[in-house]
C-alpha positions in Angstrom: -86.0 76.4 -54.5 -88.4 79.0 -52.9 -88.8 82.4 -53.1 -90.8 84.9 -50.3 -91.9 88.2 -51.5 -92.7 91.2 -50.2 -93.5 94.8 -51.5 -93.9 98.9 -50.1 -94.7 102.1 -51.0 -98.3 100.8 -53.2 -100.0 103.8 -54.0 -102.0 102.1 -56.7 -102.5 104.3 -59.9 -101.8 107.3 -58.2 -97.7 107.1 -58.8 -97.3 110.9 -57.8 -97.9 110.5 -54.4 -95.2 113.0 -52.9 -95.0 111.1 -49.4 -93.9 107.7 -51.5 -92.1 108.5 -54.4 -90.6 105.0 -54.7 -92.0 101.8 -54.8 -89.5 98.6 -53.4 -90.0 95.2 -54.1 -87.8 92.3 -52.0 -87.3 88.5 -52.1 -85.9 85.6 -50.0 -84.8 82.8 -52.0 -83.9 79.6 -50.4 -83.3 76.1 -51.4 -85.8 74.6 -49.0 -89.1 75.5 -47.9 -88.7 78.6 -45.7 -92.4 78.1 -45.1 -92.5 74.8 -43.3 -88.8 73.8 -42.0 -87.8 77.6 -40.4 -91.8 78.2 -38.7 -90.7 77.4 -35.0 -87.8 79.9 -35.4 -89.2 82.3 -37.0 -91.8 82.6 -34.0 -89.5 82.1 -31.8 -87.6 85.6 -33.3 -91.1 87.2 -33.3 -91.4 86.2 -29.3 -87.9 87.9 -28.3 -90.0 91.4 -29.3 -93.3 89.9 -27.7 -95.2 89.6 -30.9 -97.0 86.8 -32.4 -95.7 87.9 -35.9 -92.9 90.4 -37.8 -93.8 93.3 -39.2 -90.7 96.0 -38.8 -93.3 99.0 -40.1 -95.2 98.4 -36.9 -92.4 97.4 -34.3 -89.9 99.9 -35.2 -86.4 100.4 -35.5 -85.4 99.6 -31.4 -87.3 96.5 -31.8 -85.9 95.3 -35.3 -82.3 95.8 -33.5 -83.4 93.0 -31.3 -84.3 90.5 -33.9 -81.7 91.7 -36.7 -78.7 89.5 -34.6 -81.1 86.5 -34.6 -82.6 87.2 -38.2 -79.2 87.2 -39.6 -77.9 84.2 -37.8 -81.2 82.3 -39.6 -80.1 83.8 -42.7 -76.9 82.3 -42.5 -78.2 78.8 -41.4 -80.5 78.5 -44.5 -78.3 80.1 -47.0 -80.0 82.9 -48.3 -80.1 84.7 -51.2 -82.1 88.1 -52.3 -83.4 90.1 -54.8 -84.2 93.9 -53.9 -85.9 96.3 -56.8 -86.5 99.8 -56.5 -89.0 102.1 -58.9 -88.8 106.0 -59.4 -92.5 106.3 -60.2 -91.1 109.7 -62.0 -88.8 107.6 -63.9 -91.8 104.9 -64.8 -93.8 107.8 -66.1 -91.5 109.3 -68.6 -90.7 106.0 -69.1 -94.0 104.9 -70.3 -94.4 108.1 -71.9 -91.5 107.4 -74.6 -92.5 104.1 -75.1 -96.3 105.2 -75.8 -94.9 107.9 -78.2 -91.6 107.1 -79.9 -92.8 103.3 -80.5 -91.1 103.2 -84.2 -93.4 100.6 -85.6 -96.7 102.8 -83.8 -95.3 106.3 -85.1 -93.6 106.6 -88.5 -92.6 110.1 -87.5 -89.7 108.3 -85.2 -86.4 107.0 -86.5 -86.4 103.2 -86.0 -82.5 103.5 -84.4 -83.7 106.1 -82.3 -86.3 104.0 -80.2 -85.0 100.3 -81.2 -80.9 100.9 -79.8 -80.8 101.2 -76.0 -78.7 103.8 -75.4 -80.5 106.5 -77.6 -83.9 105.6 -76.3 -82.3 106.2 -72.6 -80.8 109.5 -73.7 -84.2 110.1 -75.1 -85.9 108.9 -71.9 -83.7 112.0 -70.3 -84.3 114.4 -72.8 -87.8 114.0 -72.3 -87.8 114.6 -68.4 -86.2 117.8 -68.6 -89.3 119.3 -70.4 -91.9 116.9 -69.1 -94.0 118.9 -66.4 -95.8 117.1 -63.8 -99.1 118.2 -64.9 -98.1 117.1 -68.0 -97.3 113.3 -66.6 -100.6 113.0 -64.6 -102.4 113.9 -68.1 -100.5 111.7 -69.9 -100.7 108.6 -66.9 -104.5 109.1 -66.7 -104.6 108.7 -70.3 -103.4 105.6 -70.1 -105.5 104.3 -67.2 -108.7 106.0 -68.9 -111.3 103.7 -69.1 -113.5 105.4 -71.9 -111.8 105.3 -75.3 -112.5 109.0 -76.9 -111.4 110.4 -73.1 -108.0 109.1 -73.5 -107.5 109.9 -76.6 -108.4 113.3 -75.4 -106.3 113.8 -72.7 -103.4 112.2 -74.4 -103.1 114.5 -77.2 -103.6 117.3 -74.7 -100.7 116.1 -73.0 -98.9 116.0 -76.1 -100.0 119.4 -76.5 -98.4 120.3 -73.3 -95.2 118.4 -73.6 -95.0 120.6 -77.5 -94.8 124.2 -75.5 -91.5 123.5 -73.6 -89.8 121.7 -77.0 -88.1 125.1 -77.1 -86.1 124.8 -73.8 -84.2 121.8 -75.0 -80.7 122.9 -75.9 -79.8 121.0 -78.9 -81.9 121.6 -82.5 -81.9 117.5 -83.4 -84.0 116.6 -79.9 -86.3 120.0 -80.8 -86.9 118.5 -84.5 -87.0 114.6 -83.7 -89.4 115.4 -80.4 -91.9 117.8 -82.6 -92.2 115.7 -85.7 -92.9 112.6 -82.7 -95.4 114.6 -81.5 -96.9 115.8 -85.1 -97.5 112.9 -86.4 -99.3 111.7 -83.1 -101.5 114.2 -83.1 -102.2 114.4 -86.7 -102.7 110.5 -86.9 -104.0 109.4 -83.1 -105.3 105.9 -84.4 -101.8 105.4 -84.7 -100.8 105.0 -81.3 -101.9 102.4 -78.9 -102.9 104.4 -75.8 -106.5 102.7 -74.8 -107.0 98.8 -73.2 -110.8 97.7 -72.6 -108.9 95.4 -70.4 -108.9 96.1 -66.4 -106.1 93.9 -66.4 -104.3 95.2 -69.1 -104.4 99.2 -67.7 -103.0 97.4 -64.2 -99.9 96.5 -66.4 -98.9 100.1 -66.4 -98.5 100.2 -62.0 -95.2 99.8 -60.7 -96.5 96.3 -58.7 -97.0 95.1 -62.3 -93.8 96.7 -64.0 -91.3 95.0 -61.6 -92.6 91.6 -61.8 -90.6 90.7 -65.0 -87.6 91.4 -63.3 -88.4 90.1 -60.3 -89.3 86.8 -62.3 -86.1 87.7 -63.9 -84.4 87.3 -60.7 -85.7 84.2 -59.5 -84.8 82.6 -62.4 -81.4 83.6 -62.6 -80.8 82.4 -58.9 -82.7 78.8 -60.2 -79.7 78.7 -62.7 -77.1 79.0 -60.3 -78.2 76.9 -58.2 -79.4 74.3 -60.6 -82.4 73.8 -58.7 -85.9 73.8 -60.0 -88.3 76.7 -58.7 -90.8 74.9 -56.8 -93.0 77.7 -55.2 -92.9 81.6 -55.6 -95.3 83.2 -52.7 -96.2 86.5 -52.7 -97.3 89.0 -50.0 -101.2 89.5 -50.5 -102.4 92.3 -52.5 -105.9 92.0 -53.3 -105.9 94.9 -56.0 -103.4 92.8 -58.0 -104.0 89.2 -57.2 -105.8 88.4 -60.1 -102.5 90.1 -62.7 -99.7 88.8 -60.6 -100.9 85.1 -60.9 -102.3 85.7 -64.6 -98.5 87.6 -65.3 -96.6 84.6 -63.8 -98.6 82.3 -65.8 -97.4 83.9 -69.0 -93.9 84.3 -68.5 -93.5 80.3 -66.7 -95.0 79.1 -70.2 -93.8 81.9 -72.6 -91.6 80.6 -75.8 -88.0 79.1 -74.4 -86.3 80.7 -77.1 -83.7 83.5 -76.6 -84.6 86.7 -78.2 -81.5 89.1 -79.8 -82.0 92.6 -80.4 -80.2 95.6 -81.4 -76.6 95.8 -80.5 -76.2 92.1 -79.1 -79.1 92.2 -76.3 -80.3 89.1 -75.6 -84.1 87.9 -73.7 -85.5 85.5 -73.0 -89.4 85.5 -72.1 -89.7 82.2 -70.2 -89.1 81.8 -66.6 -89.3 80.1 -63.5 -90.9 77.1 -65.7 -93.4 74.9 -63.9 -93.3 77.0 -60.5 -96.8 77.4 -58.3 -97.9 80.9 -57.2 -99.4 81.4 -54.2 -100.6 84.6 -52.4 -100.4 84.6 -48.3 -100.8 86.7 -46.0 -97.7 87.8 -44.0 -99.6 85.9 -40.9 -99.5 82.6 -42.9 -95.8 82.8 -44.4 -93.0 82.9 -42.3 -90.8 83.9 -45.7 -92.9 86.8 -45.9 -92.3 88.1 -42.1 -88.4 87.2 -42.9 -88.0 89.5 -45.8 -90.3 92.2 -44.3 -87.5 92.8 -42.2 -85.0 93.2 -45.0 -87.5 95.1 -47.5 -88.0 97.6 -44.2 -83.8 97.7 -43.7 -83.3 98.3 -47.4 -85.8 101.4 -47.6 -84.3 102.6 -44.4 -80.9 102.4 -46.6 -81.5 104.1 -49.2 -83.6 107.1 -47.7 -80.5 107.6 -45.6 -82.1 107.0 -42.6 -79.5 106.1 -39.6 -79.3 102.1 -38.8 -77.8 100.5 -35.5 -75.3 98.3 -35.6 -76.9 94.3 -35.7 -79.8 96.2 -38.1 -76.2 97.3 -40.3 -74.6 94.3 -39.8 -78.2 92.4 -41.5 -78.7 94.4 -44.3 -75.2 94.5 -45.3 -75.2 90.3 -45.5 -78.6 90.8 -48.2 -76.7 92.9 -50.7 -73.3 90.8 -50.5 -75.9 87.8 -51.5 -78.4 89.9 -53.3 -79.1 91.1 -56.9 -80.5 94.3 -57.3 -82.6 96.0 -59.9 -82.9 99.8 -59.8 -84.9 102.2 -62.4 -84.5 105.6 -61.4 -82.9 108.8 -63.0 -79.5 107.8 -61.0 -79.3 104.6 -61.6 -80.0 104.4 -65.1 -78.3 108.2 -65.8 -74.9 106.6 -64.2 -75.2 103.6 -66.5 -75.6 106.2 -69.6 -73.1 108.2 -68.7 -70.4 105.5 -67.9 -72.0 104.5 -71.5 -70.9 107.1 -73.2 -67.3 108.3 -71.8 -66.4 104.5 -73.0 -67.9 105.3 -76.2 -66.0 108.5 -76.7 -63.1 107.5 -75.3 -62.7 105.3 -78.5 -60.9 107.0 -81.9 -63.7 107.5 -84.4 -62.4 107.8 -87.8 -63.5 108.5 -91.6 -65.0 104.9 -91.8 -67.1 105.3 -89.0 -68.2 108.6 -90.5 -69.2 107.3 -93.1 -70.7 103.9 -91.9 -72.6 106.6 -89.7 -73.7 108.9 -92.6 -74.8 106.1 -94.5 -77.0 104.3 -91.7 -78.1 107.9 -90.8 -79.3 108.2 -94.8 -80.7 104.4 -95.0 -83.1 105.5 -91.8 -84.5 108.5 -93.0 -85.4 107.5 -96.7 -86.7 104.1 -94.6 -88.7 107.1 -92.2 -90.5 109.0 -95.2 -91.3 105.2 -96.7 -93.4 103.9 -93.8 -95.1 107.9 -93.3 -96.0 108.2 -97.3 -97.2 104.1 -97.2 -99.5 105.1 -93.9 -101.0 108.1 -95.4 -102.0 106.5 -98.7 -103.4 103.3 -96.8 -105.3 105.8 -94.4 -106.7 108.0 -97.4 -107.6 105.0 -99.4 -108.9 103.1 -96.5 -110.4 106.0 -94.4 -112.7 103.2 -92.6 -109.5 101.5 -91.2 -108.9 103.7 -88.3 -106.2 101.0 -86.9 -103.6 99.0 -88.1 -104.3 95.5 -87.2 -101.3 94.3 -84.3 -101.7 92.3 -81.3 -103.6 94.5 -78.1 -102.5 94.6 -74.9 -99.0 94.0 -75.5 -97.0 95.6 -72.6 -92.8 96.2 -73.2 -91.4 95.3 -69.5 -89.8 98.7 -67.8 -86.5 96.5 -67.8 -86.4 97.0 -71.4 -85.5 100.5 -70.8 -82.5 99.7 -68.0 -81.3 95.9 -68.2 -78.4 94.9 -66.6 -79.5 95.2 -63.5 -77.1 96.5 -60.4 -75.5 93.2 -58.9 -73.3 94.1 -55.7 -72.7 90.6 -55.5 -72.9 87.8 -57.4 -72.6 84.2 -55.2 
């Protein structure tokens, strides 16, 4: 099988961009080679509007109302399937920002249930944006794209600074103590924290074009499954500022360990897909996959900005998400899974065991809490050369990791 991809709303590392607060990834997946066996048709869609190729930016929505009819009947013929993502860039910030700070194993200040179980770290993730300013984001985001060392060390403690002068407007006293004693024992013990990458590469990791790969791969790999087929090509809509990481990132995960991974409370990974599949950048000119799912990455940002569709345009994009899979990390998306989360969780009787299995783990954590912080200190007093603890660098947690289960209208 074959899969086309196509991307919008890049903004590189400037993710606060007002005019393009999202950025929208797309993919046609097909069982044959979209590329080769659907050219002819493809241009012979693109010559109904009098152009040599599609681009639905440029031709507009009177124009993509011509082709949608045709597009969808092509669709159809070759079987389609389609993954959409979508990225709050707000969301990816405060993401990032929890992950850089409340990393249990990086800051001994955190409670390792706190950041290791899903739910808490999203509740956490939440807790966080409602006192994180956006001066205080940019700080902490160019901190982590900082290319001098001592500079974003700097500005990351100033943004930690920052984040400490609204602690008091959170409502309840165990986010106001867990958040300060986070922030403490990062400022008090920076080395601790992994904030800096010499590695151009590495920093790139942190962009949304970067962070929705994994899931993308994800995807594609899931589709391969269904199908039983073997992912033969993956081609991807040029970006010249990312070439070099998307083909070095899909070269990690198609030879990454084949073993499945459980964590906390019964989630399951698995680092290796799409197994022995080519990469291959193209221009939008030289894939007709590409000009295909333009058309559908332009319908689906039309969608959810609201924006009014006509009736063969509706009639196309509703076809992609009864055969598409969808991934979405934003404040709605994952705040609807949190809160459906927790009325099932509450809606259940919690008796005196559970009190007391709950008292018990809460008692085990925080005598396992003051452990790790009184072993770090004495290590850093009797060691005060060893300004690091020796662990693997450039290590990157995918964003997924903070909203699996992606949104899946249909499943086919």
């Amino acid at each position: 099988m074959y899969a086309y991809i196509d991307e919008t709303g890049n903004t590189g590392s400037n993710i606060f961009d007002l005019e393009q607060p999202i950025f929208i990834t797309a993919a046609l997946i097909t069982k044959t080679n979209f590329d080769i066996i659907y050219k002819k048709e493809i241009k012979k869609i693109s010559k109904i509007i009098g152009e040599d190729e599609i681009h639905a930016n440029v031709i507009g929505a009177d124009r993509v109302e011509e082709i949608a009819e045709p597009l969808l009947k092509l669709f159809k013929k070759c079987d389609a399937r389609f993954f959409v993502s979508r990225i709050e860039k707000k969301y990816l910030a405060t993401t990032k920002f929890v992950d850089t700070l409340f990393d249990s194993f990086e800051n001994k200040a955190v409670p390792w249930h706190v950041y290791n179980m899903r739910p808490m770290r999203l509740l956490l993730v939440f807790k966080i944006a409602s006192i994180l300013t956006e001066d205080t984001a940019k700080k902490f985001w160019s901190s982590i794209l900082e290319r001098k060392k001592s500079k974003a060390y700097e500005i990351f403690l100033e943004s930690l600074a920052d984040l400490e002068s609204n602690i008091s407007e959170l409502p309840d006293k165990r986010s106001r103590q867990l958040i300060s004693e986070a922030i403490q024992w990062a400022s008090e013990n920076p080395e601790s924290i992994y904030i800096h990458n010499n590695s151009k590469a590495a920093r790139l990791g942190h962009l949304p074009n970067l962070a929705v790969f994994p899931s993308l791969l994800e995807g594609i790999e899931h589709r391969s499954k269904l199908w039983k087929r073997k992912v033969i090509e993956i081609v991807h809509d040029r970006q010249s500022q990312f070439e070099s990481s998307l083909r070095d990132w899909h070269e990690l995960y198609k030879n990454a360990s084949p073993d499945v991974i459980t964590w906390t409370m019964g989630e399951k990974y698995k680092l290796r897909r799409v197994e022995g599949s080519n990469f291959r950048i193209s221009s939008a000119a030289e894939s007709p996959g590409i000009q295909a799912v333009d058309t559908v990455l332009w319908l689906f940002k039309r969608t959810i900005d609201e924006k009014p569709l006509r009736r063969n345009s509706a009639k196309l994009i509703n076809h992609v998400f009864t055969r598409a899979y969808q991934s979405d990390l934003s404040f709605s998306a994952v705040g609807g899974w949190l809160e459906d989360y927790y009325k099932e969780l509450f809606a259940k009787p919690f008796t005196e065991e559970h009190q007391r299995k709950a008292e018990e783990i809460s008692r085990l954590a925080e005598q396992r809490r003051q452990e790790q912080m009184f072993e770090y200190s004495k290590e850093k007093n009797e060691k005060p050369s060893n300004k690091r603890n020796k662990r693997i660098q450039g290590t990157f947690k995918p964003v997924a990791a903070f909203a699996k289960n992606p949104q899946k209208p249909r499943q086919l």
